[in-house]
mmCIF file of the C-alpha atoms, coordinates in Angstrom:
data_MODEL
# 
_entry.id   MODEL 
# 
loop_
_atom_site.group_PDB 
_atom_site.id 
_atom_site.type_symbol 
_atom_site.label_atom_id 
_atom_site.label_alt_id 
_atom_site.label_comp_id 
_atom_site.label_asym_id 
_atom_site.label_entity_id 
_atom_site.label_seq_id 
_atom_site.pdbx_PDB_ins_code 
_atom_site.Cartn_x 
_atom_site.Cartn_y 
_atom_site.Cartn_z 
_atom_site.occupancy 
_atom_site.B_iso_or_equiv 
_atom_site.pdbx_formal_charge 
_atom_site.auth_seq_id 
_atom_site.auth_comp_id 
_atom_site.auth_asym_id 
_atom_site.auth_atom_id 
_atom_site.pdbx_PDB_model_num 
ATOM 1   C CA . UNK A 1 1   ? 94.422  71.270  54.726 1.00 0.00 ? 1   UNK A CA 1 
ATOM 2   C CA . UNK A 1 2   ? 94.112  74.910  54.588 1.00 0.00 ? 2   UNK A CA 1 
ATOM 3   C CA . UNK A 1 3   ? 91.747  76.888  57.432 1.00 0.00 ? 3   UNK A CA 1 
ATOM 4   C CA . UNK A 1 4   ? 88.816  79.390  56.603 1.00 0.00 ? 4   UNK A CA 1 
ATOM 5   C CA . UNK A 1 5   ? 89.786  82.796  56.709 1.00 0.00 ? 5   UNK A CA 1 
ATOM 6   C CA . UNK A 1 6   ? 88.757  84.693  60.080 1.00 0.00 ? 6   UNK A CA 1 
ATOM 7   C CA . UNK A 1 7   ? 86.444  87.233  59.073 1.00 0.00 ? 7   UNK A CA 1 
ATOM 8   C CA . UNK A 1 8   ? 87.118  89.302  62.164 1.00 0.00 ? 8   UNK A CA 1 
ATOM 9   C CA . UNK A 1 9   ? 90.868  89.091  61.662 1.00 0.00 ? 9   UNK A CA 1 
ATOM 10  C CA . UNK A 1 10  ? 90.869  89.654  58.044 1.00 0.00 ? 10  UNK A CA 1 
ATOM 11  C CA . UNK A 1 11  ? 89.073  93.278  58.716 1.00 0.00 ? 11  UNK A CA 1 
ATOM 12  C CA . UNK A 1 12  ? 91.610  94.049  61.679 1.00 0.00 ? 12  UNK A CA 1 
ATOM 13  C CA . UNK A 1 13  ? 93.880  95.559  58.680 1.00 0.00 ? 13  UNK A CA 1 
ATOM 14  C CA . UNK A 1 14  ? 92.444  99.124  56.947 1.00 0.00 ? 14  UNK A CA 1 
ATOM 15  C CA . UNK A 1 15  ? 92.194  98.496  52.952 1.00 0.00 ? 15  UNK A CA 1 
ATOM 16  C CA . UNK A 1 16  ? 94.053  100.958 50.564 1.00 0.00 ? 16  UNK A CA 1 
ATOM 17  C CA . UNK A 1 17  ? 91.675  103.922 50.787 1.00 0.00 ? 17  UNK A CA 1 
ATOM 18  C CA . UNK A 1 18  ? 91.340  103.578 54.509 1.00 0.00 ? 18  UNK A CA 1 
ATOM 19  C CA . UNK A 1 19  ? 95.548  103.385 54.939 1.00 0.00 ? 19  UNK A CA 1 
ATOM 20  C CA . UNK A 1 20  ? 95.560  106.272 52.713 1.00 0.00 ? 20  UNK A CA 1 
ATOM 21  C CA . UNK A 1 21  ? 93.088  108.526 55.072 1.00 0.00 ? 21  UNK A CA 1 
ATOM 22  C CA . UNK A 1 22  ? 95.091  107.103 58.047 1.00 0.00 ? 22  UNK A CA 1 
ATOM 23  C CA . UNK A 1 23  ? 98.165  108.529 56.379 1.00 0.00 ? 23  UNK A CA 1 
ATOM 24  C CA . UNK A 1 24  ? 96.682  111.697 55.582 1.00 0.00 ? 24  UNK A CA 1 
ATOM 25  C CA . UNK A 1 25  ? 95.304  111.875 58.629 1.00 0.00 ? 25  UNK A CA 1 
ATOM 26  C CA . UNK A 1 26  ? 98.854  111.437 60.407 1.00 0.00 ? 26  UNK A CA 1 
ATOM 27  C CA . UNK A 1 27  ? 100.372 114.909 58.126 1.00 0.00 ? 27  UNK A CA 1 
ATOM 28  C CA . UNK A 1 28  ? 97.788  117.187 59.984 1.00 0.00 ? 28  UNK A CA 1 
ATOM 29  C CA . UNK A 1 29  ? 97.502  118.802 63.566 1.00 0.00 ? 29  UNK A CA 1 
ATOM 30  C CA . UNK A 1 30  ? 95.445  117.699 66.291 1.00 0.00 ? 30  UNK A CA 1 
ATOM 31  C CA . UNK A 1 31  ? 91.739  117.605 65.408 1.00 0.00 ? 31  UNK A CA 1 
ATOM 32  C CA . UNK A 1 32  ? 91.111  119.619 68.720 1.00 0.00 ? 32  UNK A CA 1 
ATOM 33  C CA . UNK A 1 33  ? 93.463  122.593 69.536 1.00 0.00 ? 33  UNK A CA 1 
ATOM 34  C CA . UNK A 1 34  ? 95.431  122.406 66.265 1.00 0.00 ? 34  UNK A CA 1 
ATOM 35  C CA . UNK A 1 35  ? 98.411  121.731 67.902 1.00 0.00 ? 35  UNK A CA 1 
ATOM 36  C CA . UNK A 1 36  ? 101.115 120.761 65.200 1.00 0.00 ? 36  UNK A CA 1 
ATOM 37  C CA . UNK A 1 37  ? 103.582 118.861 67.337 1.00 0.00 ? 37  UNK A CA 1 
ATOM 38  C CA . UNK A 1 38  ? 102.441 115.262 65.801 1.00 0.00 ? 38  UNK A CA 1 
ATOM 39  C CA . UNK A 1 39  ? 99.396  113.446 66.401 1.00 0.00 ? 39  UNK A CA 1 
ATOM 40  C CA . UNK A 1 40  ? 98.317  110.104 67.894 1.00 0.00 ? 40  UNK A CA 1 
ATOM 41  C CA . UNK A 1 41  ? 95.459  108.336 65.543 1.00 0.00 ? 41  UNK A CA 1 
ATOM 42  C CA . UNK A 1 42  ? 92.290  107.614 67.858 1.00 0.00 ? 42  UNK A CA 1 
ATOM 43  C CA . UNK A 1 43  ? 90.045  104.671 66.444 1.00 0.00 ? 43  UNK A CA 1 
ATOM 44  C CA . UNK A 1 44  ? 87.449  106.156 68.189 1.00 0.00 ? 44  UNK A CA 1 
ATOM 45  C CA . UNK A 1 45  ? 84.854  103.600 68.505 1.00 0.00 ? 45  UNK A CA 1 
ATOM 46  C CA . UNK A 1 46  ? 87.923  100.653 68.135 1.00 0.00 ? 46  UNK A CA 1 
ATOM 47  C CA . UNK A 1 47  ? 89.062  99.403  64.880 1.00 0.00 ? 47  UNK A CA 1 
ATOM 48  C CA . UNK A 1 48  ? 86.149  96.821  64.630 1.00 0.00 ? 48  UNK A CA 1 
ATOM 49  C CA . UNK A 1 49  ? 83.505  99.325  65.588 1.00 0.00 ? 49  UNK A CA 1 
ATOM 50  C CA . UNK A 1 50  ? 80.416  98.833  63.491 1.00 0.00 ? 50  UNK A CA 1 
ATOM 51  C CA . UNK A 1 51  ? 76.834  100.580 63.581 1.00 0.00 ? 51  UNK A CA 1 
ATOM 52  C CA . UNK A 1 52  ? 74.160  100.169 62.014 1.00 0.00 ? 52  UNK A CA 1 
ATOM 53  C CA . UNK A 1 53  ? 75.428  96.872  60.069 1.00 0.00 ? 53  UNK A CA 1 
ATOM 54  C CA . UNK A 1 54  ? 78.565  98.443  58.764 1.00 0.00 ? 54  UNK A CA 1 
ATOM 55  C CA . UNK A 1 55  ? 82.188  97.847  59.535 1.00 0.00 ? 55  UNK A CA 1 
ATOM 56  C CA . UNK A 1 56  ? 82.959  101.855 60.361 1.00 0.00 ? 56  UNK A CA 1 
ATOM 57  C CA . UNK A 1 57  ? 86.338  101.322 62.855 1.00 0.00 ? 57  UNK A CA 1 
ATOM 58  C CA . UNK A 1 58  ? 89.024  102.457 60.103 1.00 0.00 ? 58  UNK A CA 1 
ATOM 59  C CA . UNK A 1 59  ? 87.263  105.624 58.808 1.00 0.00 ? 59  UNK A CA 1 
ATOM 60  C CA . UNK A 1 60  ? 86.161  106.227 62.544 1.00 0.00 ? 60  UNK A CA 1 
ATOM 61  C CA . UNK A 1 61  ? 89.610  107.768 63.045 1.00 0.00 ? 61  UNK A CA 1 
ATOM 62  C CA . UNK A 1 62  ? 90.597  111.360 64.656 1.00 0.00 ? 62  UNK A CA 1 
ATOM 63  C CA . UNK A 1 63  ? 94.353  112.924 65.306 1.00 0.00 ? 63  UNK A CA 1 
ATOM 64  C CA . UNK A 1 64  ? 94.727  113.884 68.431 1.00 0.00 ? 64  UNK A CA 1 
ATOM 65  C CA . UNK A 1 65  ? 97.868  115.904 70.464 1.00 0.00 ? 65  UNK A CA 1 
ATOM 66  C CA . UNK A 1 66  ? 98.560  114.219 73.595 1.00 0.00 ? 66  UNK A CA 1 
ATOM 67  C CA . UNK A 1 67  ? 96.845  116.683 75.785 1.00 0.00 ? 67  UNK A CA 1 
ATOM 68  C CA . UNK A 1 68  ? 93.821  116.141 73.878 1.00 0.00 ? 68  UNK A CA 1 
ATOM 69  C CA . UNK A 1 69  ? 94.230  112.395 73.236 1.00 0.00 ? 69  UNK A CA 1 
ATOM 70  C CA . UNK A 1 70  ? 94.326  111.889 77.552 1.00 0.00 ? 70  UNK A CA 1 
ATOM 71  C CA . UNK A 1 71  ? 91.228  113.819 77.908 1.00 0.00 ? 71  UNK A CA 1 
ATOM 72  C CA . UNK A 1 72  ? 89.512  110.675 76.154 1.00 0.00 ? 72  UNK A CA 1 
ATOM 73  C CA . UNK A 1 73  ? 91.581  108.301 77.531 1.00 0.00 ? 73  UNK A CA 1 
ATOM 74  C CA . UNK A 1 74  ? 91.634  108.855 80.899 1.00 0.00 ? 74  UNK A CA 1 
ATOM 75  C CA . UNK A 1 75  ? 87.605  110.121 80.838 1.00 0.00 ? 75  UNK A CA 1 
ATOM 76  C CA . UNK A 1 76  ? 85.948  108.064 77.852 1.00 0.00 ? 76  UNK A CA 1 
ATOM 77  C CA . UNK A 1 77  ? 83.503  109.322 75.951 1.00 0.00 ? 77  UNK A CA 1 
ATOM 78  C CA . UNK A 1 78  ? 81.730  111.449 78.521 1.00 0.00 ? 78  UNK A CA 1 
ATOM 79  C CA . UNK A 1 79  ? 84.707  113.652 79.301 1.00 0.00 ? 79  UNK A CA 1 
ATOM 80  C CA . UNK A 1 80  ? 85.293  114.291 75.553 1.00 0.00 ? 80  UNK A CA 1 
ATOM 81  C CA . UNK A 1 81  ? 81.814  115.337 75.376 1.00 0.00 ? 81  UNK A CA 1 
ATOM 82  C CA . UNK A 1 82  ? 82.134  118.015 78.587 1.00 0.00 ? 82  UNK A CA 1 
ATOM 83  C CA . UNK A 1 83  ? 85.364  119.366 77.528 1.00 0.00 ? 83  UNK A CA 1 
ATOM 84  C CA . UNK A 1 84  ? 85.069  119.550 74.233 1.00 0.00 ? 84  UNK A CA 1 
ATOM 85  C CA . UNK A 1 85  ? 81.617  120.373 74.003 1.00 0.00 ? 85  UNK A CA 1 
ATOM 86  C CA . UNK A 1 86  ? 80.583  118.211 70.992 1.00 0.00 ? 86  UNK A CA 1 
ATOM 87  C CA . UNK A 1 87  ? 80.844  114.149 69.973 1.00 0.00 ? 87  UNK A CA 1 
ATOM 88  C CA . UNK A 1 88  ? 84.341  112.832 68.290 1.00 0.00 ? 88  UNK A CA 1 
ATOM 89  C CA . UNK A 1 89  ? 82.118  112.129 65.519 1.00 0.00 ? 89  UNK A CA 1 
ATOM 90  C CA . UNK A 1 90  ? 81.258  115.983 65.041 1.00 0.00 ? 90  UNK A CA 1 
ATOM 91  C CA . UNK A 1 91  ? 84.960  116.592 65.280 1.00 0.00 ? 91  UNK A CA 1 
ATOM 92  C CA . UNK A 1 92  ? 85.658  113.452 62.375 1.00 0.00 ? 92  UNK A CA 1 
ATOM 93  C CA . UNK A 1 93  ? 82.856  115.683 59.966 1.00 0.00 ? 93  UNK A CA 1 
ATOM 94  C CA . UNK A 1 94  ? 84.437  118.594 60.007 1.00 0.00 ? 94  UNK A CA 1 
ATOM 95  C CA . UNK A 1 95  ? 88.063  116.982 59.274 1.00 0.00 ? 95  UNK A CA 1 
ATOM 96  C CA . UNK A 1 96  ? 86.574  114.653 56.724 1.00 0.00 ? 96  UNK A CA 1 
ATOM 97  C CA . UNK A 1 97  ? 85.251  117.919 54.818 1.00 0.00 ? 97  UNK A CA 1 
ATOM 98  C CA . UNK A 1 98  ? 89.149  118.442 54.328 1.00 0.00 ? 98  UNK A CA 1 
ATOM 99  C CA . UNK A 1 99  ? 90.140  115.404 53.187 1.00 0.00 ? 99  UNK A CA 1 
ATOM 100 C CA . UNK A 1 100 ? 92.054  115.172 49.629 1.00 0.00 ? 100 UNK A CA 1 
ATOM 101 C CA . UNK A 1 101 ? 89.324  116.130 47.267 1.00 0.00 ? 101 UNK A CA 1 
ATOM 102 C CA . UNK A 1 102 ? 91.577  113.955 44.870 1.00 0.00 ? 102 UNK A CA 1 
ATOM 103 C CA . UNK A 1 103 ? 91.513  110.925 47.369 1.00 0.00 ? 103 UNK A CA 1 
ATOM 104 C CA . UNK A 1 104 ? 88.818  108.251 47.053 1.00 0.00 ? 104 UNK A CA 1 
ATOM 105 C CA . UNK A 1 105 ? 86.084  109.463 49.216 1.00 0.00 ? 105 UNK A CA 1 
ATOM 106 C CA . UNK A 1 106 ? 84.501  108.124 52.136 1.00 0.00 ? 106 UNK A CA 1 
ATOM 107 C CA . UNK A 1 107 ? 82.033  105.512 51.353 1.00 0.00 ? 107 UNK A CA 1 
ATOM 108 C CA . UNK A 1 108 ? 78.380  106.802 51.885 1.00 0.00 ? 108 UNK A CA 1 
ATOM 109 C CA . UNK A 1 109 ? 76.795  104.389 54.031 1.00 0.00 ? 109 UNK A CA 1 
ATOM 110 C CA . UNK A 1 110 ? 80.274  103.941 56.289 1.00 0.00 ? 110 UNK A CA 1 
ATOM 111 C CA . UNK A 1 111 ? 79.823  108.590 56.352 1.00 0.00 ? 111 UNK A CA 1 
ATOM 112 C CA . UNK A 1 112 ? 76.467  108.015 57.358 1.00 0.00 ? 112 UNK A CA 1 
ATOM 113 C CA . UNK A 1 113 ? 76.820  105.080 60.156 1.00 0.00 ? 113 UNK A CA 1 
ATOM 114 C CA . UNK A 1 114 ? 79.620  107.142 61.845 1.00 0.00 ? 114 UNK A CA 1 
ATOM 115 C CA . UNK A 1 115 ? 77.681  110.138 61.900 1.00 0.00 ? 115 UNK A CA 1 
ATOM 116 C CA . UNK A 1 116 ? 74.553  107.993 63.588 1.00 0.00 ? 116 UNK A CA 1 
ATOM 117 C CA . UNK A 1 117 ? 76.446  106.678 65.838 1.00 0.00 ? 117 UNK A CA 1 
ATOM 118 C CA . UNK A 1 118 ? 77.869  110.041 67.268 1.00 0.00 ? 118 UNK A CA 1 
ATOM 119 C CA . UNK A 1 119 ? 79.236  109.659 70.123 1.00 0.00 ? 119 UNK A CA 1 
# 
C-alpha cells in the first residue's frame, strides 16, 4: 500500500521556473557589493517560508559574496538591516527587476507576499 504524499516535503524541491531563477540567480554577482567572485544563494526567509498564505521560500532567494552572506549569518536579520541599510527583500526587488525578461515571471501574489513580508 502506497503512502500520501508529504505536502511539506513535496514543496522542499523549487519547480521549473523557480530552478530556472535559482540558476540565473547563481550567473550574477553578489546582490550587495557586486562582487563577481561567485555567489552563495540565501533562502532568505528558509525554503518553506510562507506569508500571507503563500509558499514564497524559492523565489525568496538573494546571491550573496561571502563577506556579505556572514553579515546575515552571523547577525540575522537585524544586522542586515544596520549594515546594509535596507530589508533583503528591498535588495530581492531590485534584482528581480533584472531578471530574464524572456523567463517566466514571478508569480504576482508570491512578488507581492515577499515584498509584505520585508524583512
Amino acid at each position: 500500500m502506497r503512502t500520501k504524499a508529504n505536502k511539506k516535503r513535496s514543496r522542499t524541491q523549487p519547480n521549473a521556473e523557480e530552478k530556472r531563477f535559482l540558476l540565473w540567480l547563481a550567473d550574477r554577482p553578489c546582490c550587495e557589493c557586486g562582487s563577481d567572485g561567485g555567489v552563495i544563494i540565501d533562502h532568505f526567509g528558509g525554503v518553506m517560508l510562507a506569508h500571507n498564505k503563500e509558499q514564497i521560500g524559492h523565489w525568496a532567494i538573494n546571491g550573496y559574496c561571502e563577506a556579505c552572506d556572514a553579515i546575515k549569518t552571523q547577525g540575522g536579520h537585524s544586522a542586515y538591516l544596520e549594515h546594509f541599510k535596507h530589508t533583503q527583500a528591498h535588495t530581492w526587488s531590485y534584482t528581480i527587476a533584472e531578471y530574464d525578461p524572456q523567463a517566466k515571471l514571478v508569480p504576482t501574489a508570491k512578488f507581492k507576499a515577499i515584498m509584505d513580508w520585508n524583512k
